[in-house]
C-alpha positions in Angstrom: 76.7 -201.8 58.7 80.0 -200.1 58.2 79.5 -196.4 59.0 79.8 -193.7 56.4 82.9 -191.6 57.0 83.0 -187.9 55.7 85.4 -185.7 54.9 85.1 -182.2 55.8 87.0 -179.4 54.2 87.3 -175.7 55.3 89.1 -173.3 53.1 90.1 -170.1 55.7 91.8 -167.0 54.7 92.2 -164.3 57.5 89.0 -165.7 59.1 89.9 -164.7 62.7 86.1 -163.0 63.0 84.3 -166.3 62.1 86.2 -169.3 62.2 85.8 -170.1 65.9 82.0 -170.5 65.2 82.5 -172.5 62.4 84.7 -174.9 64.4 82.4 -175.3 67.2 79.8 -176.1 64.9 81.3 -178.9 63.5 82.6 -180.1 67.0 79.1 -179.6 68.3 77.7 -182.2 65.4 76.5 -185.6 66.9 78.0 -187.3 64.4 81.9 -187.6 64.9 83.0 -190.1 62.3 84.7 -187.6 59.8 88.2 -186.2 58.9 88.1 -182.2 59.0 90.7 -180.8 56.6 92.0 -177.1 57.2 93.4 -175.4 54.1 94.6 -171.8 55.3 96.3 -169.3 52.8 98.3 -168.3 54.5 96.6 -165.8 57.0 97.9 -163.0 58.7 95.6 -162.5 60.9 94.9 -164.5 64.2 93.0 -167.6 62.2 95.6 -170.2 62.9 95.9 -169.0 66.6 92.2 -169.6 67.1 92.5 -172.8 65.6 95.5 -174.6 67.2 94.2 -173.0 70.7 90.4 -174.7 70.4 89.5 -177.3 72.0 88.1 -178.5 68.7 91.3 -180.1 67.0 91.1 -181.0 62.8 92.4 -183.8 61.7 94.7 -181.8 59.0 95.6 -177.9 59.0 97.7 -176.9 56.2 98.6 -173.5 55.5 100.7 -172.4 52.7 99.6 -169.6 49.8 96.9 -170.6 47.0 95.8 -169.0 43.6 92.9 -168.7 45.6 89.7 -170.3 47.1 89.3 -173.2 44.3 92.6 -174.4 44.5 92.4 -174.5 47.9 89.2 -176.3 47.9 91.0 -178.7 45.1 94.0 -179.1 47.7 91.7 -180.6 50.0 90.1 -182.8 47.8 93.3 -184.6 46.8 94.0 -185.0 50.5 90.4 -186.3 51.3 90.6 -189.9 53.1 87.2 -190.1 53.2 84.7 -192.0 51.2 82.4 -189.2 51.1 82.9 -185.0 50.8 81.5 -181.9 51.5 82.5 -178.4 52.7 82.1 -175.9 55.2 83.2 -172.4 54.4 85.2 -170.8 57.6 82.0 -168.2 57.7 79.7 -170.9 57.8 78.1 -173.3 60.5 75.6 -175.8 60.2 72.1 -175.3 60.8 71.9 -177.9 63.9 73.6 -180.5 65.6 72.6 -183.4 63.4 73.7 -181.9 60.1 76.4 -184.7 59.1 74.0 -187.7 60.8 71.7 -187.1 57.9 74.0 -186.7 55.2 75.8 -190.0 56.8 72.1 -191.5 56.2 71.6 -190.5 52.5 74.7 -192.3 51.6 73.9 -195.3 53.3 72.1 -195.9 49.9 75.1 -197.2 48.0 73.2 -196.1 44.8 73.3 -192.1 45.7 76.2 -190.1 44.6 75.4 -187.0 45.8 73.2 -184.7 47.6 72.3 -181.5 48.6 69.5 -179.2 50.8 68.3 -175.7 52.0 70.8 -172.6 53.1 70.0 -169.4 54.5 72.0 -166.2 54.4 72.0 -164.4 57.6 73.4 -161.4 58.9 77.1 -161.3 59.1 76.9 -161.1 63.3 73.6 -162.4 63.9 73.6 -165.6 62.2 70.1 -165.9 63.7 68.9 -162.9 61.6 67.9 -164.5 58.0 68.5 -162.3 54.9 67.8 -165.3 52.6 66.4 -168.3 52.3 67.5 -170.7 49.8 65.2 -173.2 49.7 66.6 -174.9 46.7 64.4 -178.2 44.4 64.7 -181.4 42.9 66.8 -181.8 40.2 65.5 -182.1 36.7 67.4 -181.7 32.9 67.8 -178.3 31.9 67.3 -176.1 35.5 71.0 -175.0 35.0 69.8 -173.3 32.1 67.0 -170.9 33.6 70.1 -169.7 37.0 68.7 -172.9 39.0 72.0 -174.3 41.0 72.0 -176.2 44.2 73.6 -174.0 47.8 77.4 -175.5 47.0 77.8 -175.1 50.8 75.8 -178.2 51.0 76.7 -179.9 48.6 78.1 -184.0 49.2 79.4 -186.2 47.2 81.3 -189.5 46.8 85.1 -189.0 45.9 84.9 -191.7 43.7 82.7 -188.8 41.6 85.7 -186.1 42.0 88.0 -188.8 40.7 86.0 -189.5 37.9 85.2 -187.0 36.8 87.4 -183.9 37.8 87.2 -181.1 40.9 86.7 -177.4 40.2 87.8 -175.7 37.0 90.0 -172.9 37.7 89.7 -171.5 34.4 86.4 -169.9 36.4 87.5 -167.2 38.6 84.0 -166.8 40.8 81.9 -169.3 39.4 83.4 -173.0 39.7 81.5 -174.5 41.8 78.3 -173.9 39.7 80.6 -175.6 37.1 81.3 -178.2 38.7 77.6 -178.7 39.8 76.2 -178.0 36.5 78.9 -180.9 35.0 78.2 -183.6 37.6 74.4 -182.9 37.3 73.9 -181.6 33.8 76.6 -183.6 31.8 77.6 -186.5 34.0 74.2 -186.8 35.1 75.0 -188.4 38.8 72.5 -189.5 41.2 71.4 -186.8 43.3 69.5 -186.6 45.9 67.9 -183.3 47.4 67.0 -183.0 51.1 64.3 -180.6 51.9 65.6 -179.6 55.1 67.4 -176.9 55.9 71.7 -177.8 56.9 73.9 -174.4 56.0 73.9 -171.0 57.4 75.9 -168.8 55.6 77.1 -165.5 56.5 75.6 -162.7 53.8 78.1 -161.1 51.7 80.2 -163.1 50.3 82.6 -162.7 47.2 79.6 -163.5 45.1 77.2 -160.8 46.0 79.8 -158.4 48.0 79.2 -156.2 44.9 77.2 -155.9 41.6 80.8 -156.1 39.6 81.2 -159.7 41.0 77.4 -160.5 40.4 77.7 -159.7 36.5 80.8 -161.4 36.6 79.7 -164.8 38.0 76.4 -165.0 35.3 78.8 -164.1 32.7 81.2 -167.3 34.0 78.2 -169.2 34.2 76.5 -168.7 30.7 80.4 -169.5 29.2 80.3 -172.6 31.2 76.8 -173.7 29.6 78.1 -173.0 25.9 81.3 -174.9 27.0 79.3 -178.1 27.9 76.8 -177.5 25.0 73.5 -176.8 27.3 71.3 -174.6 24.7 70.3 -171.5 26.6 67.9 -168.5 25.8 69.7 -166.1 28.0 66.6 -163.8 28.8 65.0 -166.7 30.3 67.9 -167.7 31.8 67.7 -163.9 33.7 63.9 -163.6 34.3 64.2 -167.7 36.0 66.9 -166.6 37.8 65.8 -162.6 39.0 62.1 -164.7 40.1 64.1 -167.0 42.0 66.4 -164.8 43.6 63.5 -162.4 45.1 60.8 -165.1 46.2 64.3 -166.3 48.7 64.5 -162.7 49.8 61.0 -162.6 50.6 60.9 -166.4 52.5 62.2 -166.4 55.9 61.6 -170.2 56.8 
């Protein structure tokens, strides 16, 4: 059997504080057949230093300034060798060492396009301190209309799928990969598979929930994006669904 091969793409942006521990997570990964693709904005800081000194080398580092993190995650998509693609955010690391083994696995069914699993949110230095557990579902119709979404952070699919059917939507400023999600799922209606284990740690405040402003914003991008692709949508369900599901993940630890 041919093995699956994966492409890996980390958006950075003066990352300095947390990129070394997102590249030693992926070099730590037992599973080595993958392209890692490095799209930098242009940092300031010390991000490119840390990467060019690691041990850890990516396949591609390109660093030149974006409209932001979208086109920069759209950038790597067009570059993407590989058959299949995911993301790690430069304040992310996986969850353990056999991450990309099991995502390697799912797509060894030919008929899967996609697939997804848990996240927690941890501290922003103690990334064994859990704020938030994401223990996400199976995907069924209609969840995108009561806030349900899978963790984009671990989020695969096929790159046949991107070329099909389109990458993120930059006409959404905080909320395009929920676009994206909610088109493959809801509209295209790909196969998807969800993994109920858990594969991303994500550092807690992000530009999502760094402040109530970007909150309101994102649900606002979000309902526009259901009207756009015709998903009917009672928008106080929509926010009781989602304000449930938001506190029972502050409340699970594991």
């Amino acid at each position: 059997m041919v093995k699956t091969k994966i492409s890996i793409i980390t958006v950075t942006y003066n990352s300095s504080a947390t990129i070394q521990s997102c590249l030693d997570s992926i070099a730590s990964q037992n599973y080595q057949n993958i392209e890692h693709i490095v799209i930098d904005g242009s940092s300031t800081d010390k991000t490119l230093e840390i990467i060019n000194n690691h041990s850890y080398k990516p396949s591609i580092i390109i660093s030149e300034k974006d409209n932001g993190i979208y086109e920069a995650m759209n950038k790597g998509i067009k570059i993407a060798k590989n058959d299949i693609i995911g993301f790690l955010n430069s304040d992310d690391i996986y969850a353990n060492n056999y991450v990309l083994s099991k995502v390697a696995n799912v797509f060894n069914n030919l008929s899967i396009d996609g697939c997804y699993a848990d996240l927690i949110y941890t501290h922003q230095t103690d990334t064994t301190k859990t704020i938030r557990y994401w223990k996400s579902s199976k995907f069924t119709p209609g969840l995108f209309t009561k806030g349900w979404c899978p963790p984009h952070p671990t989020f695969f699919v096929r790159r046949s799928v991107y070329e099909q059917f389109g990458t993120f939507n930059l006409n959404y400023r905080i909320a395009s990969d929920v676009e994206l999600m909610m088109r493959l799922l809801e509209v295209q209606k790909i196969n998807v598979r969800y993994i109920p284990e858990l594969w991303i740690k994500m550092r807690f405040g992000g530009t999502t929930n760094k402040n109530f402003k970007n909150i309101v914003m994102q649900n606002r991008e979000v309902l526009y994006a259901l009207k756009n692709h015709n998903l009917s949508v009672n928008w106080i369900s929509f926010f009781v669904h989602k304000t449930i599901n938001r506190v029972q993940q502050f409340l699970k630890k594991n």
